[in-house]
N, C-alpha and C positions, 0 to 999 in steps of 0.2 A: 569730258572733264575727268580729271583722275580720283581715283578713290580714295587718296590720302587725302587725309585733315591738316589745311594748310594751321601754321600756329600762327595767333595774331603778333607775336612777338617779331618774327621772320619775314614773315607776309600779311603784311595788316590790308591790303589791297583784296589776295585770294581769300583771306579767311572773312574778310567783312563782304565777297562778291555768295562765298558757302553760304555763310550765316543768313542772306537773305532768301538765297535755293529755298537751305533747310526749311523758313519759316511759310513758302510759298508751300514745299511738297504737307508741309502740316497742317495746313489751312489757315495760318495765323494771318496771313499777307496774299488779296488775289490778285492776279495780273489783269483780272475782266472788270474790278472796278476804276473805272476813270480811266485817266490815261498813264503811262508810267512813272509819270513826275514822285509821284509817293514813294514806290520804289527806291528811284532813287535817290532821295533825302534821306530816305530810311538807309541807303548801302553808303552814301556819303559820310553819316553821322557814325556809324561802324568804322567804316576807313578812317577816321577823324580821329575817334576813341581810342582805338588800335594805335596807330599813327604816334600818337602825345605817349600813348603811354611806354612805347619801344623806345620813344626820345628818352623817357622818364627812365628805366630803365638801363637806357645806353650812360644816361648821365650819372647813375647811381652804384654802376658797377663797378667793383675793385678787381684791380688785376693783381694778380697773385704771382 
């Protein structure tokens, strides 16, 4: 995995797959309860969030 910090603006995909890393390497999120389903609703709902809001963004930008 690369050390850059993907932006959720550019890559609402890599930064919502980081964001769950990060919350695993902190202990917020563990991989050993249950089975991965959590995880990934949890990396869905980022991708999701990210996602609308790049739309939102794309639709609200003025070009100059």
């Amino acid at each position: 995995m690369s050390n850059e910090i993907a932006h959720p603006s550019s890559s609402p995909k890599q930064a919502a797959l980081q964001l769950v890393i990060e919350l695993v390497r902190a202990g917020k999120l563990s991989p050993m309860q249950g089975d991965a389903s959590n995880m990934i609703a949890i990396y869905e709902q980022f991708k999701t969030h990210f996602e609308s809001e790049k739309k939102k963004d794309a639709s609200g930008s003025v070009i100059a």
